[in-house]
N, C-alpha and C positions, 0 to 999 in steps of 0.2 A: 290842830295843836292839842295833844292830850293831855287833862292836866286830872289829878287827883289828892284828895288832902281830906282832914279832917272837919265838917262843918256841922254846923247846930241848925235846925231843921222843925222851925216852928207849926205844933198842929193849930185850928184856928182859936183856941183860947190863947192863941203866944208863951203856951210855954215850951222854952227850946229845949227838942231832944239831941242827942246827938247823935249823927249821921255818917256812913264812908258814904264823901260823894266823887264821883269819877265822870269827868267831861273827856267827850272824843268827836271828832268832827260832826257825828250825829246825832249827837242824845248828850244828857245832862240826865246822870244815874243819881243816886243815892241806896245804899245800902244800909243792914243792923250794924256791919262790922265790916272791915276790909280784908275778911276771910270768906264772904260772901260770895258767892257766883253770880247771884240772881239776884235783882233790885229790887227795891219796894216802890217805885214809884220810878217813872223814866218823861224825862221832857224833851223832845223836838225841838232841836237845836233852831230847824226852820220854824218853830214858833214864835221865838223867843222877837220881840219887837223891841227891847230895850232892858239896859241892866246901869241900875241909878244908885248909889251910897243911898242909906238912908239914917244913918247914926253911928253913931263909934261900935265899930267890928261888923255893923250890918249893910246887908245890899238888899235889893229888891230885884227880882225876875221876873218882868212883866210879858206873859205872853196874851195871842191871842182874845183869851178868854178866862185867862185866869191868873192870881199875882202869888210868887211866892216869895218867902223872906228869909233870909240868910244870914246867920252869925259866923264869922269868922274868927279865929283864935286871937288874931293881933288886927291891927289897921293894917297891917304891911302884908296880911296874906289874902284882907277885903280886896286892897289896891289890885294885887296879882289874880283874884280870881275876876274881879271886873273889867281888867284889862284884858284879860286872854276871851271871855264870855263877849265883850263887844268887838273885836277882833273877828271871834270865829262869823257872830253874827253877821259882821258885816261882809265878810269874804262869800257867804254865804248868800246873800239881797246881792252881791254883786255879779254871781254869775249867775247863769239860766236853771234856775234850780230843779233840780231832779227830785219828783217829786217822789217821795217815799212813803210809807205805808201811815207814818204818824204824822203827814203834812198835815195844814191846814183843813177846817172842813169843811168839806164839799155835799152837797146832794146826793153824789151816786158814790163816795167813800168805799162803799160797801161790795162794789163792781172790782175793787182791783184787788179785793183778797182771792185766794183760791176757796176758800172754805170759812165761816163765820154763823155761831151763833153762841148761844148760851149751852155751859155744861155744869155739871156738879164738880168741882177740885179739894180732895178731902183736906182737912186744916181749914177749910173757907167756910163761913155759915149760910152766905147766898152764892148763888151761881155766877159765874164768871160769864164773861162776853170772851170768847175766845176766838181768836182770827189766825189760820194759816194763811203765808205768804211766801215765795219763792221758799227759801232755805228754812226762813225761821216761824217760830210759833210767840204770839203777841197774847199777854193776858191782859183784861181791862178790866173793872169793876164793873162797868155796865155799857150799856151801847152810847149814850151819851158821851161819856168820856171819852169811848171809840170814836165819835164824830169830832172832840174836844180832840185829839190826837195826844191828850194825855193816858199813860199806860202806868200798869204795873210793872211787869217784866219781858223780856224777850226769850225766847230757848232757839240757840244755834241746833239745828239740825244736826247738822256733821257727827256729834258725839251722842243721838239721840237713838234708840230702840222703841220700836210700838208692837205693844202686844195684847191681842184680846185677852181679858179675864175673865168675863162670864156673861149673861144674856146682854146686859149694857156697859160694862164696863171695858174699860179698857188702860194701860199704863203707858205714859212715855217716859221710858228710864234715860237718864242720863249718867254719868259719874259722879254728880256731884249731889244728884237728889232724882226721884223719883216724884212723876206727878201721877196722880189717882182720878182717873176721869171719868164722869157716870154719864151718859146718856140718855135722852128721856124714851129710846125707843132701840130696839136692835137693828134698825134697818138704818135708823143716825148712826149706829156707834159704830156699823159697818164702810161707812161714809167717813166719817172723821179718820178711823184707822186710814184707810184708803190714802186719804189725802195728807195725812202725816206723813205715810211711807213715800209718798210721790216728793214730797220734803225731804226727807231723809234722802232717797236717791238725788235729787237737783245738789242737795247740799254738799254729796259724795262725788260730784261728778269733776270732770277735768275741764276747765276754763282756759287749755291753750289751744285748741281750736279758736273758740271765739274770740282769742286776743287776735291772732292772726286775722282772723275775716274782721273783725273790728279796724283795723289798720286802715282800710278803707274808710275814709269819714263817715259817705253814705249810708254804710253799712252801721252805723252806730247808733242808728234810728232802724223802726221798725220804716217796713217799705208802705205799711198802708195805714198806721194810726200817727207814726213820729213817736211813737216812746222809744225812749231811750237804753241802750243797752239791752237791745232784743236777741235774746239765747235759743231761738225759733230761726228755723228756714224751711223753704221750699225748695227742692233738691232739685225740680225738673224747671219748675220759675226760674231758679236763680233770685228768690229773694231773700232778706233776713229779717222776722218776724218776731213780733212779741210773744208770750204764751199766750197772752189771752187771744189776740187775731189767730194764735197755730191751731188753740180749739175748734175756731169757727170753721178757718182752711179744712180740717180732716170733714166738716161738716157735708164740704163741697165732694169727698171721695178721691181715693187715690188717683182715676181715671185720670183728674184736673190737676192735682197738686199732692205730692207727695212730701209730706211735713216730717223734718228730722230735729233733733237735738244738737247744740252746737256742743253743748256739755257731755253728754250722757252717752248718742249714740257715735262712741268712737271710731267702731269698725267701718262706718261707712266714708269717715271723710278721710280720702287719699289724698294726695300732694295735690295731684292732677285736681281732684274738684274743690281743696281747698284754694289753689290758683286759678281753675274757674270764678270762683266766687269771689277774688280780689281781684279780675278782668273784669267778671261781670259789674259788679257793684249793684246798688241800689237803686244809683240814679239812671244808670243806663237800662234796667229792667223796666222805670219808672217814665223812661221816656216813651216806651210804647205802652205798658199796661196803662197808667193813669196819665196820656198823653191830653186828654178833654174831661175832666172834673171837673164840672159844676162846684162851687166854695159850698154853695148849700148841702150836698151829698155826700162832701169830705169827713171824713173820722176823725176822732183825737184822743189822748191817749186815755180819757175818760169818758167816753162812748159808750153805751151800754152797749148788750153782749146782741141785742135784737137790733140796732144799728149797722154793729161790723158783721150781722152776716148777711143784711140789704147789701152794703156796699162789696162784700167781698161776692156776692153773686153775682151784682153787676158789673165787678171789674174781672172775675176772672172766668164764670160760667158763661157770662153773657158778651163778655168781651164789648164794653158798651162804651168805656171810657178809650181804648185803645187806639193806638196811630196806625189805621187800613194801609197795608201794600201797594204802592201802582199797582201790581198784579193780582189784586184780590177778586174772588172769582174766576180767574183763568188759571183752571187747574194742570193744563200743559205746561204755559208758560212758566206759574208758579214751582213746578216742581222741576223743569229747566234751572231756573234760576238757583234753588235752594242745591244743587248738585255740583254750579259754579261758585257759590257758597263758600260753599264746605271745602275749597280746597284754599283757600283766604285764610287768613287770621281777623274777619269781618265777624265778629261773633254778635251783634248788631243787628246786619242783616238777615243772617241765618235766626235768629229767634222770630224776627217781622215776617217772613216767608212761611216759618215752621206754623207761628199762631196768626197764620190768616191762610192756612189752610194747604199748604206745602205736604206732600206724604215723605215722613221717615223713613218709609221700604220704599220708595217710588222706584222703576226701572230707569236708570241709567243711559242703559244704552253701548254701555261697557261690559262684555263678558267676563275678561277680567275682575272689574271691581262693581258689579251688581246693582251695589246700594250705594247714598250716599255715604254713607259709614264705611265704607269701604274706599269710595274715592279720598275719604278726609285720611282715611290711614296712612291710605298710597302717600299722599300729599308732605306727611308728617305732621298734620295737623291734632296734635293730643287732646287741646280745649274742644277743638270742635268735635272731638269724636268723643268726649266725657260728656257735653251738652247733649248730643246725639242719644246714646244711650240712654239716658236718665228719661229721655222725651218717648224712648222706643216703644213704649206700653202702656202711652198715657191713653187716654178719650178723646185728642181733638180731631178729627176727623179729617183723614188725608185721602181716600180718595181710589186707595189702593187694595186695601186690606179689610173694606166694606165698612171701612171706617171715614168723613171725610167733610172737611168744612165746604160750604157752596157758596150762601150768603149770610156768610156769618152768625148763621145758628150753631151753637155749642150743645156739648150732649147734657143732657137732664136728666140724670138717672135715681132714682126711689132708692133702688134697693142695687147694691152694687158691692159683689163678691164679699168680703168678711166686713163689709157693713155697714149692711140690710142695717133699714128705721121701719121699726112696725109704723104702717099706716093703717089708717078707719076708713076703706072708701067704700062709696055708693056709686049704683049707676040708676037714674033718674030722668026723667025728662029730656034724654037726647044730653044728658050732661054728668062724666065723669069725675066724682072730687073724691081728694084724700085730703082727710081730718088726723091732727096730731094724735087722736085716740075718740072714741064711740062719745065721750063728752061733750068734747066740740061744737060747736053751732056754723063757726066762722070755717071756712077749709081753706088748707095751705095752698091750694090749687087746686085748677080744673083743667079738663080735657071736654071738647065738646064734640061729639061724635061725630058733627059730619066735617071738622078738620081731622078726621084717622084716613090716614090713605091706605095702612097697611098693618095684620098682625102676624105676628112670628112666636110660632109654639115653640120652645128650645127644648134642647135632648134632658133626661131628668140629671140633675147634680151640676146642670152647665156652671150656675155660675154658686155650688157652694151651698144649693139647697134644692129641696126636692124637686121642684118645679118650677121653672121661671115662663114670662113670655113677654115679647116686646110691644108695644105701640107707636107706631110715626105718625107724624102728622104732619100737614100741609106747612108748620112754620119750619119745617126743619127739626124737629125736638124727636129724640128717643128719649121714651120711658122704658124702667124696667119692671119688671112687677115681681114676687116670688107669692109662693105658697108651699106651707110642708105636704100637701095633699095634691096630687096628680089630678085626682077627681075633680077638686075643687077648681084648678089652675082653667082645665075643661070646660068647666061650666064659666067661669070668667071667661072666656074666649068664647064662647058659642054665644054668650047673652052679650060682650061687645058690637062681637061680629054681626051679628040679629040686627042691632042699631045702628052699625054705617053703614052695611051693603043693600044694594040698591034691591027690591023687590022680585025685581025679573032676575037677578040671578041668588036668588036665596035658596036654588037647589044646591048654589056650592057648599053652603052650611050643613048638608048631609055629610061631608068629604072630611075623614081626616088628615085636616090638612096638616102643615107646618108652616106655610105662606098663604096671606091670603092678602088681594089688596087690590087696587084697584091703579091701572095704567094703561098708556095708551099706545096703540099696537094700530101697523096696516098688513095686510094681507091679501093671498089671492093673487086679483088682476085688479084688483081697487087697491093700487097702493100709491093716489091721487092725494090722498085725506087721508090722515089720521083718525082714528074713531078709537073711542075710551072704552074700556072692556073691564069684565073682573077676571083677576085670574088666582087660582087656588092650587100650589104644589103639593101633593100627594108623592113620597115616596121622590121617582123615578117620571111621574107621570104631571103633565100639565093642562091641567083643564081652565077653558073659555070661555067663556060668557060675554055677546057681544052686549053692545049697549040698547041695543033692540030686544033684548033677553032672549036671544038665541044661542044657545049651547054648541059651540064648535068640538066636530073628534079630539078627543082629547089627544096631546101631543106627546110618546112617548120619545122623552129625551135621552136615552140610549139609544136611540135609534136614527140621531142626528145626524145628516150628513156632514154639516158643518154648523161651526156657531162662532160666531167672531162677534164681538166689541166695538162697536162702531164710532173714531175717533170724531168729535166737533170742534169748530173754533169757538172763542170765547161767545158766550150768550147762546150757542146754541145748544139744543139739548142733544143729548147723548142718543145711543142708538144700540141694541142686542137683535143681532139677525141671527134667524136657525134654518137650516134646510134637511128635510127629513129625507133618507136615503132613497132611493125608487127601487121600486122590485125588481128590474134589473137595470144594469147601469148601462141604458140605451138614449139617446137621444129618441124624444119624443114621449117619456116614460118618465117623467118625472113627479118627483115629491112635493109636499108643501112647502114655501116659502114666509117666514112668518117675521116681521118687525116689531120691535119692542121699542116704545121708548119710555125717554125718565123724563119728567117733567121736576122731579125733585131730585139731586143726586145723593142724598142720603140714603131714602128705601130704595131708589134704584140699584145705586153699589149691591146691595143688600141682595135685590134680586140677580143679580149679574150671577157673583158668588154661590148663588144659591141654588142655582141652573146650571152653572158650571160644576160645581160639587155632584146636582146630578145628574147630569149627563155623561161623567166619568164612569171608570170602572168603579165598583164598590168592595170587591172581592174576589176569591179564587177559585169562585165559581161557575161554570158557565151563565146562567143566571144574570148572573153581577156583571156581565163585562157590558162594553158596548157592542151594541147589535149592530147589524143590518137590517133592513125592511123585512128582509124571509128569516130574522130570526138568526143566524147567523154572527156570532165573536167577529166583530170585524179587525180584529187579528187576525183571526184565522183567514178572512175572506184577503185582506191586503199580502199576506203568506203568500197563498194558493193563486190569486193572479200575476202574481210578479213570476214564482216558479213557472205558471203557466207559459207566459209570455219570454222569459228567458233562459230557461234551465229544460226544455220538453227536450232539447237533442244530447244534454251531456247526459253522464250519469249520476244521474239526480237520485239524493238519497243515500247511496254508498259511500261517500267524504263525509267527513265530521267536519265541519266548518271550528274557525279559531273561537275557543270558551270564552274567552274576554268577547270578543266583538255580539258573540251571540248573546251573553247573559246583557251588555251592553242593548242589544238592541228589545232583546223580551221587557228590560224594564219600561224604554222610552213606549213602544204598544202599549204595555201594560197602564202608561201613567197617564197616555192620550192617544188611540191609533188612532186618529181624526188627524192629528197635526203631522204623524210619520209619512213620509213619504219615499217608498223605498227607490231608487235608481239606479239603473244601471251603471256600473263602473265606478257606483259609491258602495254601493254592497253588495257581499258576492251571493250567487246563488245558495253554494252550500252553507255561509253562515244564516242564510234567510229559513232553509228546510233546518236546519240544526233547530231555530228559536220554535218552527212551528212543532216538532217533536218535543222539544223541553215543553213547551206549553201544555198539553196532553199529556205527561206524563206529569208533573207537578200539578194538574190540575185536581181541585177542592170535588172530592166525592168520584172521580173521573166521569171519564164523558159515558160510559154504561151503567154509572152511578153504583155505589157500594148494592144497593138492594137488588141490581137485577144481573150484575155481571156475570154470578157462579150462573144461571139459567141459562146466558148464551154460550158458555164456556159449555155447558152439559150439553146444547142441542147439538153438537161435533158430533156426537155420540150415534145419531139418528144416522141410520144406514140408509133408509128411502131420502132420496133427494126431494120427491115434490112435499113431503114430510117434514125435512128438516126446509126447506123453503117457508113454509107455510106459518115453522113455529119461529122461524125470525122475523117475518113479519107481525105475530100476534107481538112479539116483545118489541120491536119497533113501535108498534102503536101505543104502548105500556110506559114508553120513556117520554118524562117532560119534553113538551113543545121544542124548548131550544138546543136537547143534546138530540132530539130526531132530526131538527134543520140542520144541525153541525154534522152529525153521521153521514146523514145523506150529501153534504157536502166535500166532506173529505174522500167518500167513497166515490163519488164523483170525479175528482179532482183522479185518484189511484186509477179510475175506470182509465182518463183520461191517458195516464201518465202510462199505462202497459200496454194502450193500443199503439203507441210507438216507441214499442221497447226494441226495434228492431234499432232507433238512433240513439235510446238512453242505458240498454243494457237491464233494464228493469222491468221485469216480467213480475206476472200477479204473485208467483210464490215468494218472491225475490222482497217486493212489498209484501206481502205477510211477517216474512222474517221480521223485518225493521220496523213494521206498525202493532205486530201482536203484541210484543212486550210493552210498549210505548203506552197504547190505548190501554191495555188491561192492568197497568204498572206493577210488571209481574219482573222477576229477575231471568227472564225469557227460558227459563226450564221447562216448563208449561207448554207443551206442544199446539195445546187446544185454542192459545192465544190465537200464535199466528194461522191455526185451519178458519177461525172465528173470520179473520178478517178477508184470506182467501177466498173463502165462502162469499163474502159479502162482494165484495168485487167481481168474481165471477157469475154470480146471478143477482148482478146489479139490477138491470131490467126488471124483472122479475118482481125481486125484495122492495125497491123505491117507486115501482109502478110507472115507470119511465117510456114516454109512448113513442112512436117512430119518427114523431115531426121535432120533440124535442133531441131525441138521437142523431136525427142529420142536422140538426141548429150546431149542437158540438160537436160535432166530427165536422164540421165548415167552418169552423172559427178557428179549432186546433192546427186546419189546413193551410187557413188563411196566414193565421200566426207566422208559421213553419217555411211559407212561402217568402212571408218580411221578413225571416231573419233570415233565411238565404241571399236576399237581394240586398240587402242591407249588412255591409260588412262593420258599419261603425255607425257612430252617434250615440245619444244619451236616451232613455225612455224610462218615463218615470211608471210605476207603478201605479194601476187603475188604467192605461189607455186599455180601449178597448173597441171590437168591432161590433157596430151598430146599423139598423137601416134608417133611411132616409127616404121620405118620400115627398116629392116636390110637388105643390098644393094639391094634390090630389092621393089618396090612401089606395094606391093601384099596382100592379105589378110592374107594367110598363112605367113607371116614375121612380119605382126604391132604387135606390143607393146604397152600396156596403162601402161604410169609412174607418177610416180607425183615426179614433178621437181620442186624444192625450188629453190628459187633467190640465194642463194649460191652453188649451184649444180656447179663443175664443167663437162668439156667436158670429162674430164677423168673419173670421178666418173659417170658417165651416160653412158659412153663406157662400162664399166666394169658391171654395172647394168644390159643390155640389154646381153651383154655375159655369163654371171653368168645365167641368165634366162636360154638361147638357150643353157646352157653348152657346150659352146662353148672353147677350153682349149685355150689359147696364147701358141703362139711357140717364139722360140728366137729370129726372124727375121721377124716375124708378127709387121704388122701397118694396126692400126685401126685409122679412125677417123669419126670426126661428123659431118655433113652439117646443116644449118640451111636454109630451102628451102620456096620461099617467096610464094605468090597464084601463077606466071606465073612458079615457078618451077625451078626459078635457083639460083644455087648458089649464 
């Protein structure tokens, strides 16, 4: 009830000046004149405890703490201001009062300003007590008064300008007067400015976002203190926050919670997530975040600032107070689940699953629709694919993306993309702390070395500064660390790494690593027990350390035959199995066999990804791809057997296979030939020679490499054959390791492919033509291209030093081959079978076996093979089995 009029306004000798006084739901003004803007004196309506006559024209205004007296022109306008003055008070004691900046005083008062202290305001002979809050700026005479909740003036933002004047000054103009404000320091004055302006914009902003999300009750209290009319959310929560709680949220880092304006940031709130957030609500956020708070641990809306960031760690880093999933921990089922979810309008469930550790990119299962974001689309489901998104790039750890909750450890991250908190930390006695700054005595936390399971050196800039690297530990916790110095980052990582790893293998601390950590792995023929090892990635290369401090061959993981993920059910631990290629793909001749496991699924994920990253190709260079055992693209190798095995009778080479299907199939080799598997009557010969020519010719540096190609182009020139022999061989030994194994490989393959060109049409010149330009990626005008590779084929023997027992192994296989596709008019074979010998327990001539062993062959279906031959019968108590025996012969 607004009222305003003219009153007399006694100072404490009772002599009445007179006053324009103006009463509005909140305050009880008094100004010089009712031309006035600004007040001389302003009272808290919620002060006021009673309003009494006290003599012909006067009343009395008793608040709190202080009484003031009042003349009125007539008895008739005392009656009118008394009536309306107890009226308001009373409506006011009658609901749940909202408390405002000049309520009552409290102890912590001083918590719910944005900004407060003492400044110079020219006109004034002492300094003011000056308090920004939301919109407006409050002037006191002294801090006293400010606890008194008695004021001098208020200044509406909305119509306000700030602008620095000089080392401490600075202005806040409005239109109707200008305030002059001095500072005792420039680095206050740069503060004050700051948090004026942060006024100024709250006061400029648009309030019909927050009417709308307001419309929801819940929503009309902050989610985690209860104040009232909170202009704060959490985008990815779904909660609506006060400012003061939204400071602490940004505290926790965007990973956890991404804090918007209900006012200010307009562009982000769409229809869709403004009706998110009037699905979601408060209460329904509040039913899983703060589902078990303790009354003791609870917030309120005058909480200091070192309270609500206890509690906001433990309800949303720590997820301590939350309602756990039936499915928490089983990260199959849980991510099952969240995919049947998402195609509901249960927005409920999908948050329970999402924050107990459910993955937002999880596989599906659906080629179609991928992700669950994609099945909530199909579905038509809008809320749950707005939830979806805003969650897509949060920190809680799903499981998929080397990101992922286990047992309910959340990420804990320092220093985290745009913003890094400088810490002070020390490493000490087996125990890692960071202090808010080098003063400190007390540290925000510690890390105690022998809970680090694992370190991770990141690429420089990863995440926004020069140098980061991670730390895990046994609870489940990532840290992140930065440094502007590489060097320094270095040395932090080599004097951690000093203090957790084990003694026996602290040769790994020579290795520049990028992983380093410590898990537990079986191998061999002992893959009985589990035994705990360290293992340190370098590059491409993984090195061993048993627990015995014996140093296993390091495992080049390009070199993998395979590497699969090994699924568990819930409680078990996970599993990474690799098998390293054999020098040939013969039964009996096999590679290493190596088990990973996770005893943690955080750094495990971590390592999953981080072996699969490098066991991939890297580049466009021979180098970079995945190998085979000899060194060997095993593109090129998976190419060359499949043509071998099905393309030796047509005319291989002379068809251009279809461009779509071949660029089609170079990408999938290119992104993993581990997983391609080429088959007959899924792919045709000619598009398979088409991908292995694009490869060679789009190849990074080519395979003769820029440095030395004009050399073999010139040795054409050499008229003496054993001459021009001699110097492709010195330049064969001149080219890196892996473009000599691929040479000698393809040339092999060409050897192969013209000794029966009498059924494919393709004779040595014929191959020249098609592989000169190809290999030397020439526009094939260059005659000396294709004599280069003529030459090379025709004194194959020769050039690759190829002796007469390895010349009848190939000429016996290509025959054998040649034999099965004659007798075999149809069926499927996939690419990699191949003929191998056997020999049945004894390494004899009379005992070998030639078989041909498909990639789906099992040990049992090849036991039975090799018996059935030798009719050999099985008795009821017989056990066979099968070795696969490397070159030195063992198991």
């Amino acid at each position: 009830i607004p009222s305003n009029g003219s009153l007399r306004s006694p100072p404490r000798s009772y002599i009445y000046q007179k006053r324009w006084v103006k009463l509005d739901a909140d305050y009880l003004r008094y100004f010089d004149s009712e031309k006035d803007t600004y007040s001389k004196r302003l009272i808290p309506v919620s002060s006021i405890s009673r309003v009494a006559s006290v003599g012909d024209q006067k009343f009395e205004v008793v608040t709190n703490n202080r009484n003031f007296v009042f003349r009125a022109e007539s008895d008739v306008d005392r009656n009118e201001w008394i009536r309306t003055l107890q009226q308001i008070a009373e409506e006011r004691k009658s609901k749940a009062p909202e408390r405002t900046l000049m309520s009552s005083a409290t102890d912590s008062a001083t918590e719910l300003a944005d900004k407060s202290g003492f400044l110079e305001l020219r006109g004034f002979k002492h300094k003011l007590f000056v308090v920004v809050t939301g919109d407006k700026v409050f002037l006191y005479k002294n801090a006293e008064d400010y606890q008194l909740g008695i004021g001098i003036t208020y200044i509406e933002m909305n119509v306000g300008n700030v602008k620095e004047v000089d080392r401490r000054g600075f202005d806040l103009t409005t239109p109707y007067r200008t305030f002059s404000f001095s500072a005792d320091s420039e680095q206050e004055k740069e503060e004050w400015v700051e948090a004026m302006q942060q006024s100024v914009a709250e006061a400029l902003s648009n309030s019909e976002v927050a009417e709308k999300i307001w419309a929801v009750e819940s929503n009309r209290f902050c989610a985690d203190c209860g104040s009232p009319k909170p202009d704060w959310a959490s985008i990815n929560l779904c909660v609506v926050i006060c400012k003061r709680c939204a400071g602490e949220h940004r505290g926790l880092g965007p990973a956890i919670t991404k804090i918007r304006s209900l006012k200010m940031d307009r562009k982000v709130w769409t229809q869709d997530l403004i009706e998110l957030f009037q699905q979601f609500g408060n209460m329904m956020a509040n039913q899983f975040w703060a589902a078990n708070v303790p009354p003791s641990e609870a917030i309120s809306p005058t909480s200091s600032s070192q309270d609500r960031r206890r509690f906001l760690i433990a309800k949303y880093r720590e997820g301590k107070y939350r309602h756990y999933h039936p499915l928490f921990g089983n990260q199959e089922e849980l991510d099952r689940a969240l995919c049947a979810a998402v195609t509901t309008s249960d927005l409920a469930e999908t948050q329970a699953l999402l924050f107990c550790g459910a993955s937002v990119t999880c596989d599906t299962g659906d080629p179609q629709c991928p992700t669950p974001l994609a099945l909530a689309e199909r579905s038509g489901q809008r809320l749950q694919m707005e939830f979806l998104l805003h969650n897509k790039t949060s920190g809680w750890f799903d499981g998929c993306c080397g990101v992922g909750w286990s047992s309910g450890a959340l990420l804990s991250a320092l220093l985290c993309c745009a913003e890094f908190s400088r810490r002070w930390c020390t490493l000490q006695d087996g125990v890692l702390s960071y202090y808010e700054n080098d003063r400190n005595t007390v540290p925000n936390g510690e890390i105690r070395v022998e809970e680090i399971v694992c370190l991770v050196n990141n690429p420089l800039h990863a995440h926004g500064i020069e140098s980061t690297f991670e730390v895990y530990t046994e609870a489940e916790r990532l840290y992140l660390f930065g440094l502007e110095s590489s060097d320094s980052a270095r040395e932090w990582l080599k004097s951690i790494a000093k203090s957790f790893v084990h003694p026996r293998a602290e040769e790994l601390l020579t290795l520049d690593f990028e992983r380093l950590g410590r898990l537990r792995y079986k191998g061999g023929l002992t893959l009985e027990r589990a035994q705990e090892g360290w293992f340190a990635l370098v590059g491409s290369v993984l090195h061993v350390c048993s627990e015995d401090g014996r140093r296993q061959e390091p495992l080049q993981l390009r070199k993998l035959q395979e590497l699969c993920e090994c699924c568990c059910s819930a409680g078990r631990t996970p599993w990474l199995g690799g098998r390293r290629c054999p020098p040939n793909p013969a039964l009996g001749r096999a590679g290493r066999t190596l088990y990973i496991q996770g005893e943690r699924k955080l750094d495990f994920l971590g390592w999953v990804h981080a072996i699969q990253k490098a066991a991939g190709s890297s580049g466009d260079t021979l180098s970079e791809q995945q190998l085979t055992e000899s060194d060997v693209p095993l593109l090129v190798d998976r190419c060359i057997d499949y043509i071998t095995q099905c393309g030796m009778s047509q005319g291989i080479y002379r068809k251009s296979g279809q461009n779509s299907k071949t660029t089609s199939l170079l990408e999938a080799l290119q992104r993993d030939a581990r997983r391609v598997r080429l088959k007959e009557g899924e792919h045709q010969v000619d598009d398979v020679a088409n991908t292995l020519k694009r490869f060679f010719r789009d190849l990074g540096d080519g395979l003769f490499t820029r440095r030395w190609a004009q050399d073999w182009l010139w040795a054409t020139a050499l008229e003496d054959e054993k001459a021009k022999v001699g110097e492709y061989r010195q330049l064969l030994a001149a080219l890196p390791a892996v473009n000599r194994a691929t040479l000698k490989a393809l040339i092999n393959h060409l050897f192969r492919v013209q000794c029966f060109s009498g059924e494919n049409q393709m004779n040595t010149h014929n191959l020249a033509i098609v592989f000169g330009p190809t290999l030397f990626q020439t526009d094939g005008k260059d005659y000396k291209a294709g004599r280069v590779v003529e030459d090379l084929i025709s004194h194959y023997v020769e050039i690759f030093n190829v002796n007469d027992q390895e010349m009848k192994k190939q000429q016996d296989e290509i025959t054998a081959i040649m034999k099965m596709r004659e007798a075999s008019s149809s069926g499927t074979q996939q690419a990699g079978d191949f003929i191998c010998t056997v020999y049945l327990e004894e390494k004899k001539t009379e005992t070998e076996q030639h078989v041909k062993v498909s990639t789906t062959m099992t040990a049992e279906e090849l036991t039975f093979e090799i018996l059935d031959r030798r009719k050999i019968v099985m008795k009821e108590k017989d056990y066979w089995s099968c070795f696969e025996v490397n070159e030195r012969e063992e198991a």
